[in-house]
TORMAR-477370 format. One line per field, with one value per residue (C-alpha): residue number from 1; residue in one letter; y, z, x. Coordinates in Angstrom, 3 decimals. Layout:
<pts>
resi	c(NUM,...)
resn	c(a,...)
c2	c(Y,...)
c3	c(Z,...)
c1	c(X,...)
</pts>
This chain:
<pts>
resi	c(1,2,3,4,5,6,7,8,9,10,11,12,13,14,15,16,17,18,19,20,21,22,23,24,25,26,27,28,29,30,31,32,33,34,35,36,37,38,39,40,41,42,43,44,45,46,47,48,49,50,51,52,53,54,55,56,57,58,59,60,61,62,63,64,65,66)
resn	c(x,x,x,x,x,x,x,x,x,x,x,x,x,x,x,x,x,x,x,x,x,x,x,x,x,x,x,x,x,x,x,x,x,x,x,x,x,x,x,x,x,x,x,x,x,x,x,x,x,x,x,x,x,x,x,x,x,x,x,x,x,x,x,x,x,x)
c2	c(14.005,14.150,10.767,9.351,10.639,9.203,6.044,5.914,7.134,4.665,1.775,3.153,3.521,-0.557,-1.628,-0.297,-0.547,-4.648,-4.998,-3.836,-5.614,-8.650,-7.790,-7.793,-10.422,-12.673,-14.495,-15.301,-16.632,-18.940,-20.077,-17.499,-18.332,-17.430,-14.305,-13.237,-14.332,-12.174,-9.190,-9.069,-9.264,-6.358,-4.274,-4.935,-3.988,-0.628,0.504,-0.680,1.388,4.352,4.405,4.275,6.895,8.991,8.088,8.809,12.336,13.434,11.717,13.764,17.195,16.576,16.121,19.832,21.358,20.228)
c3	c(-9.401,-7.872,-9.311,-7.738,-4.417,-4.932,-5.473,-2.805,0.018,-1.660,-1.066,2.181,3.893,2.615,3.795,7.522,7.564,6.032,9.303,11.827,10.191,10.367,14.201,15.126,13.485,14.067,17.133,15.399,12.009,13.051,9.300,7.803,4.530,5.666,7.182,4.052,1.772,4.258,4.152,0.530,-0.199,2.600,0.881,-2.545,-1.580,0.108,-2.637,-5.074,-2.695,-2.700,-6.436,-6.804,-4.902,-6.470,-9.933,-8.952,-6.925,-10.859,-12.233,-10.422,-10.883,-14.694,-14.740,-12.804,-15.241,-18.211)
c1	c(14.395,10.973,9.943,13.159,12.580,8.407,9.471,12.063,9.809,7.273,9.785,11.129,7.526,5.832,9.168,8.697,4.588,5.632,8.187,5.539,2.889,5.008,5.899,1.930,0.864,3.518,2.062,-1.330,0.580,3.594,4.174,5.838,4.796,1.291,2.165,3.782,0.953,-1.382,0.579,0.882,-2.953,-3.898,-1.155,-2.495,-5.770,-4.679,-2.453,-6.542,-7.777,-5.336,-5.093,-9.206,-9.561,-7.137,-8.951,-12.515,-11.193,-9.274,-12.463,-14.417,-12.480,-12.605,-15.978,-16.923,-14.233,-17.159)
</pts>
């Protein structure tokens, strides 16, 4: 049930932070095929981001555990 409610939250909070990204940058990107693209590649390098650091912090804690 936990994973359910992850992947929900997951889906519920890129949806919003993708509508008020699309809200700001909407008068510097009139194509909306641009916009799109845009958003897309920031999001896919914060969730690179999110999951690196998440690797390298359990990557790190296995390592002192040694």
């Amino acid at each position: 049930m936990l994973h359910f409610f992850l992947v929900a939250s997951g889906g519920a909070s890129g949806a919003l932070l993708r509508f008020l990204i699309n809200n700001i940058f909407r008068s510097y990107l009139y194509n909306s095929f641009y916009l799109t693209l845009f958003i897309n590649v920031v999001g896919s390098f914060l969730i690179g981001y999110v999951i690196s650091l998440n690797l390298i912090k359990n990557l790190s804690e296995d390592l002192i555990k040694y």
